[in-house]
C-alpha positions in Angstrom: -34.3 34.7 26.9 -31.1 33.6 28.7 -28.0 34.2 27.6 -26.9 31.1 27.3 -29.6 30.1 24.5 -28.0 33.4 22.8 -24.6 31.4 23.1 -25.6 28.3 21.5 -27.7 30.3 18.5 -24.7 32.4 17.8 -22.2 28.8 17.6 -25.0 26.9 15.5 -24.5 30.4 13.0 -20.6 30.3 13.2 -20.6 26.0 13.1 -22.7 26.7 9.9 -20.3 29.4 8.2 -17.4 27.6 9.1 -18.6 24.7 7.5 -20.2 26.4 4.3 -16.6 28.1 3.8 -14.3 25.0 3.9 -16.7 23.0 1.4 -15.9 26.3 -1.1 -12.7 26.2 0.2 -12.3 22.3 -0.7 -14.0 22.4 -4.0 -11.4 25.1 -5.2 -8.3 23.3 -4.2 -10.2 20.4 -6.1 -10.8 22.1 -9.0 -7.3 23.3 -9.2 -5.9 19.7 -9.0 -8.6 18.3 -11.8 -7.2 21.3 -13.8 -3.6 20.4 -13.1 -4.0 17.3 -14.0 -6.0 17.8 -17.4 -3.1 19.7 -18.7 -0.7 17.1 -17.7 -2.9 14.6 -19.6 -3.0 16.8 -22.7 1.0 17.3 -22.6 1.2 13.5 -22.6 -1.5 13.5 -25.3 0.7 16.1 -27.4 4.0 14.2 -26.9 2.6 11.2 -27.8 0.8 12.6 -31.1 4.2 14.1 -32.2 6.1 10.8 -31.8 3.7 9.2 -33.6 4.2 12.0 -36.3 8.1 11.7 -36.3 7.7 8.1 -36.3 5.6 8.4 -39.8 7.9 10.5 -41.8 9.7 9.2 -44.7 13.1 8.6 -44.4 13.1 7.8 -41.2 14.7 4.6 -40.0 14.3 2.8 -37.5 
């Protein structure tokens, strides 16, 4: 076989790799930022739940 044929096989393997490893690569920054950003959401969901509880005790005035 010529060389060449060699050349384009081993850049179809490589194209392939490259392109399997930045999908995994992309999903894990993803899933980082979904992560992040669940936490923020259950902070806000905590500060909100005590305000709501501070705002319900007796004796306080508002």
């Amino acid at each position: 076989m010529p060389i060449w044929i060699w050349v384009i096989f081993a850049g179809i393997l490589v194209s392939a790799w490259m392109s399997v490893y930045t999908a995994r690569q992309d999903r894990k920054k993803e899933n980082e930022w979904i992560e992040q950003e669940g936490q923020k959401y259950i902070e806000r969901m905590k500060e909100e739940q005590e305000d709501r509880e501070k705002e319900q005790q007796p004796g306080m005035e508002h």
